[in-house]
DOKOL-665068 format. One record per atom (N, C-alpha, C): x, y, z; residue in one letter. Coordinates in pm, whole numbers, padded with zeros to 5 digits, always signed. Layout:
XYZa
...
//
This chain:
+28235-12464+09157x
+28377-12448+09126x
+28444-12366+09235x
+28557-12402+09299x
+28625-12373+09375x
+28741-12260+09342x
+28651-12136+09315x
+28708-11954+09288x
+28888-11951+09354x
+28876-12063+09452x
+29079-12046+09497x
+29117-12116+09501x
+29134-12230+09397x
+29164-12347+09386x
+29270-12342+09273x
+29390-12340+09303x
+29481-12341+09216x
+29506-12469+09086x
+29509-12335+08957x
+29497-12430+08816x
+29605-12539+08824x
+29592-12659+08777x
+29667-12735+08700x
+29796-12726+08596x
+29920-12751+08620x
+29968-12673+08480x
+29873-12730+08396x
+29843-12850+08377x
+29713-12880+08230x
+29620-12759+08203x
+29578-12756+08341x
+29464-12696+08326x
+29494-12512+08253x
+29601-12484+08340x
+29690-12361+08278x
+29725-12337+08161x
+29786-12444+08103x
+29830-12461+07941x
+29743-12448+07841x
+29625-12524+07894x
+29518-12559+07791x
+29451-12387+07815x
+29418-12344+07926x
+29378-12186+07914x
+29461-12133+07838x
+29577-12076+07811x
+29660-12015+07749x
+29678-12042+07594x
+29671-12132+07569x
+29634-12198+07438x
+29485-12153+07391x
+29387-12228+07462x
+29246-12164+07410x
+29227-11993+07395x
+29314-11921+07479x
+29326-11734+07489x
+29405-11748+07355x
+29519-11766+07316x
+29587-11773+07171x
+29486-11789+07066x
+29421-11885+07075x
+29345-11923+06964x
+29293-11803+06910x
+29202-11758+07058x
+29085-11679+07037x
+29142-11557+07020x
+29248-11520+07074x
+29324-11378+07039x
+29355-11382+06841x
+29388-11494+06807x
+29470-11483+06651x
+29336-11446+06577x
+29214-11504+06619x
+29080-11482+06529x
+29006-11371+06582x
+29052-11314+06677x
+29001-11167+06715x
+29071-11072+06639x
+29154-11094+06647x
+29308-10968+06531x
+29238-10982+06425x
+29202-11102+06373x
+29166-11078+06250x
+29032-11028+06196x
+28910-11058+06306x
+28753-10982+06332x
+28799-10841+06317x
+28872-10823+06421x
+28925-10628+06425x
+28984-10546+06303x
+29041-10668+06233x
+29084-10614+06133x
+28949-10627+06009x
+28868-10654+05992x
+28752-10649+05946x
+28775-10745+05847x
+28854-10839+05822x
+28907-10954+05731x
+28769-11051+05699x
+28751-11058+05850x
+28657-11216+05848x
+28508-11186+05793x
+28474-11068+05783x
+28350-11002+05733x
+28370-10972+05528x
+28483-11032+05524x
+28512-11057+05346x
+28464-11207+05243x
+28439-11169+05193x
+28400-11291+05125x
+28457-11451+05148x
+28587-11401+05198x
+28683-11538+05218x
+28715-11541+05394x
+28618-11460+05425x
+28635-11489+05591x
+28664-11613+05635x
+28570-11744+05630x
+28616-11843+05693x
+28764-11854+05659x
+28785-11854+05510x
+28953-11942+05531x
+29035-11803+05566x
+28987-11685+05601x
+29086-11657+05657x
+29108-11659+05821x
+28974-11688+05804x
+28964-11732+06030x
+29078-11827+06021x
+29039-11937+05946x
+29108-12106+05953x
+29218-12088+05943x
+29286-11974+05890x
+29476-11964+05831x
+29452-11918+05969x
+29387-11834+06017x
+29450-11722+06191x
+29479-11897+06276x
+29382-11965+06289x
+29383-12040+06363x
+29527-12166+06317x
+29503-12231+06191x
+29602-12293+06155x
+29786-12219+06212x
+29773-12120+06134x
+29929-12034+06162x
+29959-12056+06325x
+29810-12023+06462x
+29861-12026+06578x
+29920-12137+06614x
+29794-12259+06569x
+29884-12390+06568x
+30006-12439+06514x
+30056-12389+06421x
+30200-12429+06370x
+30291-12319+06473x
+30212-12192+06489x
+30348-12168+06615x
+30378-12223+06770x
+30212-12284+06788x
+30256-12333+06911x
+30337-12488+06889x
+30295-12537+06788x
+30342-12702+06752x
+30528-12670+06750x
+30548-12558+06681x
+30738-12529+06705x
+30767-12484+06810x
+30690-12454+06915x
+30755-12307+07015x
+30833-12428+07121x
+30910-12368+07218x
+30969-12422+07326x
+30861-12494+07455x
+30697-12439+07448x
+30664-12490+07533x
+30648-12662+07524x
+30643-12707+07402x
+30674-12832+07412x
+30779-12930+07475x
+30882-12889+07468x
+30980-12944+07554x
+30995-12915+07670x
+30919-12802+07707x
+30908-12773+07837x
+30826-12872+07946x
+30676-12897+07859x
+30586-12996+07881x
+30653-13099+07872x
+30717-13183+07801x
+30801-13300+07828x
+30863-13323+07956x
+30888-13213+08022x
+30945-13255+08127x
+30891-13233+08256x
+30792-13155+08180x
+30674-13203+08343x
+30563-13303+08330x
+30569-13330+08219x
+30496-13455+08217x
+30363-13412+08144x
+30313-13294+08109x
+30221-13238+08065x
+30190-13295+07930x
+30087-13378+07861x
+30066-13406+07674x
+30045-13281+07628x
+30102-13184+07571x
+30107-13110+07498x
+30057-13078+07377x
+30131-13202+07282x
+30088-13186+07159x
+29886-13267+07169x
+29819-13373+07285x
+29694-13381+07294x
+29621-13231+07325x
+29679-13177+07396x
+29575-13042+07485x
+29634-12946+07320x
+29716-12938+07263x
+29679-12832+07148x
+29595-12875+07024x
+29635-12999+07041x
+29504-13108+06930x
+29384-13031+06918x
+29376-13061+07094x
+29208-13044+07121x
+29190-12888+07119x
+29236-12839+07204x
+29237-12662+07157x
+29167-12645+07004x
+29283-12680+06895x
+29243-12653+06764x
+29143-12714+06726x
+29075-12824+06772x
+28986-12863+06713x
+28851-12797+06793x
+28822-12727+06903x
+28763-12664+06976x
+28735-12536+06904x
+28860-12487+06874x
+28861-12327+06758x
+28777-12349+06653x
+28834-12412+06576x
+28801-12484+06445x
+28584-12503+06467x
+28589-12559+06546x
+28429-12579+06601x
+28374-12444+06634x
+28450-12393+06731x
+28381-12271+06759x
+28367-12128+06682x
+28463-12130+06646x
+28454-12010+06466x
+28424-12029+06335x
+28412-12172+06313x
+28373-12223+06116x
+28234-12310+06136x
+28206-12333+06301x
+28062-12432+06271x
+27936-12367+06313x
+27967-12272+06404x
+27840-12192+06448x
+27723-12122+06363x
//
């Protein structure tokens, strides 16, 4: 991998998105939530809630006009989360 090889906006977006994910289900580890009996669904609400804010936020229309799929790269994000915090 090429260490100075400038990201992609894809490639950018989809980082920033996957850091969201993992930031909303860290807040909630820290907060000692996910270690409660109802941990998973409360991982799954951290993760669900990020996705409904990124699915409203402005970067979508922003991506529209650079041409970026948006609503595919947050698809996959969430379904990446979803895998990586409820299946392990």
């Amino acid at each position: 991998m090429d260490l100075f090889r400038k990201q992609s906006r894809e490639e950018a977006l989809r980082s920033k998105i996957r850091q969201g994910f993992e930031d909303s289900v860290m807040d909630v580890i820290r907060e000692g939530a996910a270690d409660s009996p109802m941990g998973g669904l409360i991982v799954k609400t951290a993760i669900a809630n990020f996705y409904q804010r990124m699915k409203s936020s402005e970067l979508k229309d922003i991506c529209l006009k650079t041409g970026v799929n948006f609503q595919d790269i947050l698809d996959e994000e969430y379904q990446n989360a979803l895998r990586k915090y409820l299946e392990e």
